[in-house]
N, C-alpha and C positions, 0 to 999 in steps of 0.2 A: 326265920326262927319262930315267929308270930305264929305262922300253920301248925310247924311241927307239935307248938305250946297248945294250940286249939284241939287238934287231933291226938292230943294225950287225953286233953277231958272227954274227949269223944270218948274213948276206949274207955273211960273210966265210967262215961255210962253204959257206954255198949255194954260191958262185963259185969253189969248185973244177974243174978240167977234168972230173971223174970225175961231179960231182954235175950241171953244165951238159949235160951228156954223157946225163944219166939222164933228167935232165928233157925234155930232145928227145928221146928214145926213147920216154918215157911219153905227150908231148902229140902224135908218131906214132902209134905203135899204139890210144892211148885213140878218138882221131877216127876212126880205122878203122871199133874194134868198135863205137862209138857211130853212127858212119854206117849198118853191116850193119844190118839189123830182126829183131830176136830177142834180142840181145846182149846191150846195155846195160852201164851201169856198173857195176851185181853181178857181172855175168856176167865183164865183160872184167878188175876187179880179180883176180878166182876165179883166170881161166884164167892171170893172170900172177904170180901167188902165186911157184908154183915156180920161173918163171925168177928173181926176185928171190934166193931161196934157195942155187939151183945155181949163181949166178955168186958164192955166198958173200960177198955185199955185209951191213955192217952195218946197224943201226937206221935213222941217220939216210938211209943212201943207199937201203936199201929205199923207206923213207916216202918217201923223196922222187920214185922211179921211181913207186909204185903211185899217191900222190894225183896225181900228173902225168896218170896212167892215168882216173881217177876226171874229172879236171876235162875232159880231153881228150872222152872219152866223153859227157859233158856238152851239149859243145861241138858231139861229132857227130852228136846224137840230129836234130839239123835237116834235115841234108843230106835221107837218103831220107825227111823228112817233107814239104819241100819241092820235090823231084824227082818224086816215085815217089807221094806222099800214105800213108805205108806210115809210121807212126810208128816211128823206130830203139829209144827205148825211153819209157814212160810218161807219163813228162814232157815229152815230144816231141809228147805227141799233141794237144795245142792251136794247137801250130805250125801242123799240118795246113791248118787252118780259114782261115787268113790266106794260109798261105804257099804251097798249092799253085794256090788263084784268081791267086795272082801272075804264080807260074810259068808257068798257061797264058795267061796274056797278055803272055808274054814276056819275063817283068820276074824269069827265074829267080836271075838274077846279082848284080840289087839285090836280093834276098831273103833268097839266100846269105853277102851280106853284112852286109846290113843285120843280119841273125841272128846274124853274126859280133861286130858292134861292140859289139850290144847284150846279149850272154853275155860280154864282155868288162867293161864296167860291172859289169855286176851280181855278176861273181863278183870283179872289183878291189876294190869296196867291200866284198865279203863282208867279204874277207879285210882291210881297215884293221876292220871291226865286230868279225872274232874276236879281232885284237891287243888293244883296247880291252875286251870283253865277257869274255873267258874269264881275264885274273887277276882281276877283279870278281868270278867266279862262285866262284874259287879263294879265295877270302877268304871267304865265304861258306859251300863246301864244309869248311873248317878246323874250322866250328860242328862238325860231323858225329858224331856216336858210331856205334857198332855200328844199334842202333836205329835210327837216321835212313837209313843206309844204307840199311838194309832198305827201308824206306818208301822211297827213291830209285830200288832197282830194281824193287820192285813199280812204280812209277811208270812207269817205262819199259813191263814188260809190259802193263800195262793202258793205254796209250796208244800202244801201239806199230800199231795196225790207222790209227790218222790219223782224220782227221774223215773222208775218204773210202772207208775202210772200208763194206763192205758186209755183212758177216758177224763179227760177233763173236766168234761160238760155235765159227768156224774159227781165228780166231786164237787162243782161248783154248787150244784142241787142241791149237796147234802149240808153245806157246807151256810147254805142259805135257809135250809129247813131249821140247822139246828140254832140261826140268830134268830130264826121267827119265832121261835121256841123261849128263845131268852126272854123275847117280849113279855110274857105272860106275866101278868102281875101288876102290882101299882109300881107306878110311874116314878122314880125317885125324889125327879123334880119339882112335879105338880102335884102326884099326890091321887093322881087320876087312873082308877082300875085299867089294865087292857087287857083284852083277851080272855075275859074272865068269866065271862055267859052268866054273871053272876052267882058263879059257883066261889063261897065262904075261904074251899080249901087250897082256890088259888092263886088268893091275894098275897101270897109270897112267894109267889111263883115256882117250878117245877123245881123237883129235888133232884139232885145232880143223882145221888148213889141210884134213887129209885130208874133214872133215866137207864142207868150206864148200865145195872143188872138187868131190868127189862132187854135192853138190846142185845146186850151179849150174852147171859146165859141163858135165858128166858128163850131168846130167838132159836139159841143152839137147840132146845127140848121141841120146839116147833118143826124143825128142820127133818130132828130124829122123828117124829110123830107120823111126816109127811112120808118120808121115804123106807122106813123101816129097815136100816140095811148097817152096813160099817160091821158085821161083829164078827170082832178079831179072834175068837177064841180057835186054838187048835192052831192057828197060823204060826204064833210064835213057837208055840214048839215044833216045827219043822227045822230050824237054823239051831245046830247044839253052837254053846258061846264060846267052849273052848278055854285058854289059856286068856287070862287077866292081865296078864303083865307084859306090855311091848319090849321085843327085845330092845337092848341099848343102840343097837345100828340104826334102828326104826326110828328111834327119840332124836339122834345126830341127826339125819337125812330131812326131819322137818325140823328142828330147832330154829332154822333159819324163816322157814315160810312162815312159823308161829310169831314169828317179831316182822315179817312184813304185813301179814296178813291183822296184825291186831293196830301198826299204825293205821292201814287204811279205813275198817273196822269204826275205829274210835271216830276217823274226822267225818265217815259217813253220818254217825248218829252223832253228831252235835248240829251236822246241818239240820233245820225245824224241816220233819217231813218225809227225810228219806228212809230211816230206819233201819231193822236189822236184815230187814230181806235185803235191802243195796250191798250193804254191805256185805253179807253174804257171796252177792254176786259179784263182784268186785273185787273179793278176794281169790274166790276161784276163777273166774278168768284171769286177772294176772297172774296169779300164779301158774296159770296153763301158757300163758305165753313166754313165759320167763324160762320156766325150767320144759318146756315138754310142747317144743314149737310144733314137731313133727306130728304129733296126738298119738305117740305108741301106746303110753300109761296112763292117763287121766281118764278115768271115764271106764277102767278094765279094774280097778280095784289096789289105784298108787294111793299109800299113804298118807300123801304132801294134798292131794284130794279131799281126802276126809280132814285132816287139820288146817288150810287155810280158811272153807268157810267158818267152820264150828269158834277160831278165832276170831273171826271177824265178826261174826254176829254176834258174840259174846261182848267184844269190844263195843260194837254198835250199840249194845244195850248200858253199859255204862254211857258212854260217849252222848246219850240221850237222856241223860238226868243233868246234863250241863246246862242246857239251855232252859228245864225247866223251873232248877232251882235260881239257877241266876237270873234270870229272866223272866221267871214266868210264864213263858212260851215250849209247851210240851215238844219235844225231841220225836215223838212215833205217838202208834196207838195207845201203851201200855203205861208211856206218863202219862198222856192225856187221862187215865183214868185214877192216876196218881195224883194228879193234880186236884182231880174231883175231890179225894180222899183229905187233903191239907186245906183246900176252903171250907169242907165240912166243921173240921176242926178250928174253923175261925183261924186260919194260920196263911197269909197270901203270901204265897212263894213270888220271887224279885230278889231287885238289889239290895231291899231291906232286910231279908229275911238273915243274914251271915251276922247283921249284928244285931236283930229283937232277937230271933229266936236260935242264939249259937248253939243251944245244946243238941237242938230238934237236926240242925244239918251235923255237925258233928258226930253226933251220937247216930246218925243214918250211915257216913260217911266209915267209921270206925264198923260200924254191925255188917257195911259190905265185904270188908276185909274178915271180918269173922266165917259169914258167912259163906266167901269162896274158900275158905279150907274147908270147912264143915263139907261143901258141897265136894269137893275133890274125895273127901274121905270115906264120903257118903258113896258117891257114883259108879267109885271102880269095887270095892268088896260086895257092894250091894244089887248088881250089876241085876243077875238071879231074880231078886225081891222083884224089881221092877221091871225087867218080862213078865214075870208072872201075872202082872198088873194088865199086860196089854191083853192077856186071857180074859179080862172082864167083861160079859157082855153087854153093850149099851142097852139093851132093856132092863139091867139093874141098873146102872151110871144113871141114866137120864131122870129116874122119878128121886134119884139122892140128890143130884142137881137144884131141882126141880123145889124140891121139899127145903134145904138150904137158903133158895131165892126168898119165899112165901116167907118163914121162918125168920130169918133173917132180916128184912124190909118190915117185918110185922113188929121186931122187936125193937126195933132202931124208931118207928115213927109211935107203934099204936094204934095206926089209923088206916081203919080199911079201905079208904081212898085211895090212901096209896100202892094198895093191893090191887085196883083197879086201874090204877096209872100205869102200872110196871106192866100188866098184862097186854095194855094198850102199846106200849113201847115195845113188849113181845112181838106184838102180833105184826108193828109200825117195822121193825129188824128184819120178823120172816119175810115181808115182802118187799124189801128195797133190800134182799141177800139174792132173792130171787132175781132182783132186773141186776145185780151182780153192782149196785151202788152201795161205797163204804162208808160204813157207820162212823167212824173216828171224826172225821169232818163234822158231826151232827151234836156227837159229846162238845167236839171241840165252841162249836158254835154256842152250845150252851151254856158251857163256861167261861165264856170268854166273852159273850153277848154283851151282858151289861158295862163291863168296862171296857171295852168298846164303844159302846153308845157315849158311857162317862167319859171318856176322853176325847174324845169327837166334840160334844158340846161344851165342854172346857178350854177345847182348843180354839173354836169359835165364837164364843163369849169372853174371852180375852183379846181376842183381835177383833172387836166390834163387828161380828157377823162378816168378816172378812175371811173366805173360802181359802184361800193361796196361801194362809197361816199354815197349813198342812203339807205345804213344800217350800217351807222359808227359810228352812236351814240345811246346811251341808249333810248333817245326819240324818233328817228327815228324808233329800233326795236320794243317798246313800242308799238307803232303807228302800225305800219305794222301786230304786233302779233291782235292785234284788231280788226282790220280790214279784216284777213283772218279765224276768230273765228266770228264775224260778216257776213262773205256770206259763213262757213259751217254752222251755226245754223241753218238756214232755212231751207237749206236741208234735217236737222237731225226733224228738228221740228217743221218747218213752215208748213208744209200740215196737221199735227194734231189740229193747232192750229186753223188753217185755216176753217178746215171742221169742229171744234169746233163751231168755232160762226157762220158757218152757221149751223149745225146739231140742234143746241140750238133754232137757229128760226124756220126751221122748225116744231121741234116738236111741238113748244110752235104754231104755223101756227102765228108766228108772222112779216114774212117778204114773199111781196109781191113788185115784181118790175112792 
């Protein structure tokens, strides 16, 4: 009853004009950048950082704009995968497989739909799974000393590549760049600069938002700069969309894959690391083995196709706010950038955060549930608006991008340094996109650095300089055994899986960058 009581004042913040207001703006813009192909929801959280900032909104109403952002973008990754066969971002790209044989048979409309209803499920129940899941894990986190910490965020780094990881030894680099990066700054300890070349503006060390937009959207305008190519326009309107509304035999025939597809979904994105592409894949393979052993329809334009991933990934994306808010430890790339957003705000998500700051989770918690109807309501009448969008050419997109980054980071610090920092981080993204090594490890490393460090030396100076303090408890080994079964899997099975979902589009010639 305690939830149900907490999750009524959630709604009672959520249902502010200002907060209803954020959240249509977010599940807006998110289905944009999620529809555009390159974007995605790192990318489109990144690039709306600042405006959250510059309209000087607090915690809650941030959180509430950007996961708005997050789910929306979600939501959009469909559209140009089942228009255009152009996956909008990762998780999108199973769509492909199902949804564009749809389309060319005419059946673009029920696709668009159909993809609508069934990211709709899957991210409704995410979110009743984190209400239920994340004070369970908050009870659990309270065990925690310094030591167990530690073993929690090693956990994340060494699980952070997924089971669909293909390179380890890339993420491990990044993943060590971005604790080096933490370093920067005086020492909390001692007091003593590091890293600081005697530069004034880094004795507080590197700013998270500046970091996270440098890499992500900054990188992206480099990317465009280099290759001048992507523009969609004239594409989309080759596929007419047709009829909007799935017949009722269609909604019965996946009804079922939508409740398998959104458990699995969910437990993928609570694991730290795997995220919505696993689960994406995940659900469409099962579901192909389940219903469609022989492979007559998966892959030619069956329905149950296009609604297992777009459920699963939807669910993955709730299912990856559990582990950040209760824990502290980002669920994918997209909390990882969420995360940035709630330390800015002096707000440290954990076990503590349910009862300092109950309104901030609550009132997040409540704005998700608003904003999957918004989105459902938005998605299928609007279906039109947002084609039209994939008509844009990236030589308008990229300098509005572009001009948002600069703008944005200018008005949040002031300080042209950090105008130089972001640029640096630009240019640091385009070339570690290029050797195809991922960023999320590098945020993660920088937000996670110092309390790392801090619990490491806490752990240590409580057991008088005694190393074996860091596997002295059953939760501690617990942790650690996870966590180095979490970065051999990949090894073992990450390049199968890997070459899986791309081998899959191929064939099906469903993925095209």
């Amino acid at each position: 009853m305690e939830t149900f009581a907490s999750l009524a004042d959630g709604f009672a913040i959520a249902l502010t004009w200002q907060n209803i207001l954020l959240a249509l703006l977010g599940c807006f813009l998110g289905t944009i950048m999620g529809a555009l192909p390159g974007l995605g929801p790192s990318n489109g959280v990144a690039i709306l950082i600042p405006l959250a900032f510059t309209l000087g909104l607090g915690p809650t109403a941030s959180l509430i704009l950007l996961t708005s952002v997050y789910y929306g973008a979600m939501y959009g990754g469909r559209i140009s995968s089942i228009l255009l066969n152009i996956p909008g971002d990762e998780p999108a790209m199973m769509t492909c497989l199902d949804g564009y044989p749809m389309a060319k048979k005419g059946q673009a409309g029920e696709a668009l739909a159909l993809s609508g209803i069934a990211s709709f499920v899957g991210a409704f129940f995410a979110t009743w799974g984190l209400i239920f899941l994340a004070p369970q894990l908050v009870k659990i986190a309270l065990l925690f000393g310094p030591a167990e910490y530690f073993a929690l965020f090693a956990l994340a780094f060494m699980t952070l590549g997924g089971v669909s990881s293909t390179n380890q030894a890339k993420s491990a680099f990044a993943a060590a760049l971005g604790l080096g990066l933490a370093m920067i700054g005086v020492d909390t300890q001692t007091g003593v600069p590091r890293f600081t070349f005697g530069e004034v503006h880094l004795y507080d060390g590197l700013d998270f938002l500046v970091a996270i937009v440098g890499l992500f959207a900054l990188s992206e305008v480099f990317i465009f700069l280099e290759h001048r190519h992507g523009d969609a326009s004239g594409s989309a309107s080759k596929i007419k969309v047709g009829r909007l509304t799935p017949p009722m035999s269609m909604l019965k025939q996946t009804t079922p894959t939508m409740i398998r597809s959104t458990i699995l979904g969910f437990i993928a994105g609570v694991l730290p690391g795997a995220g919505a592409s696993l689960g994406s894949f995940i659900s469409y393979s099962f579901e192909k083995r389940l219903v469609d052993k022989d492979g007559k329809t998966f892959g030619k334009g069956d329905p149950r196709g296009v609604a297992a991933p777009e459920a699963g990934n939807n669910a993955a994306a709730g299912g990856a706010l559990v582990p950040m808010l209760a824990l502290g430890v980002p669920g994918s790339g997209t909390t990882a950038v969420l995360l940035a957003v709630l330390l800015s705000l002096n707000i440290t998500p954990g076990p503590l955060l349910f009862t300092q700051n109950p309104d901030v989770v609550w009132g997040l918690i409540a704005a998700l549930f608003i904003a999957n109807f918004m989105l459902l309501a938005m998605n299928i009448p609007m279906v039109g608006l947002f084609t039209r969008v994939l008509m844009v050419p990236p030589r308008i997109l990229m300098p509005v991008v572009a001009m948002v980054s600069f703008v944005g980071i200018y008005g949040i610090s002031g300080s042209s340094f950090d105008l130089l920092v972001m640029i640096g981080f630009g240019l640091l993204g385009w070339v570690l996109r290029k050797f195809d090594v991922p960023l999320v490890p590098i945020i993660l490393g920088t937000l996670l650095g110092n309390a790392m460090e801090n619990n490491l030396r806490r752990a240590i100076t409580i057991d008088n300089g005694d190393w074996f303090t860091l596997i002295d408890s059953p939760l501690a080994i617990g942790l650690w055994l996870v966590a180095i079964i979490g970065f051999i899997l990949p090894l073992i099975v990450g390049r199968k899986v890997k070459a899986k979902m791309h081998e899959r589009g191929d064939d099906e010639g469903s993925i095209s960058d």
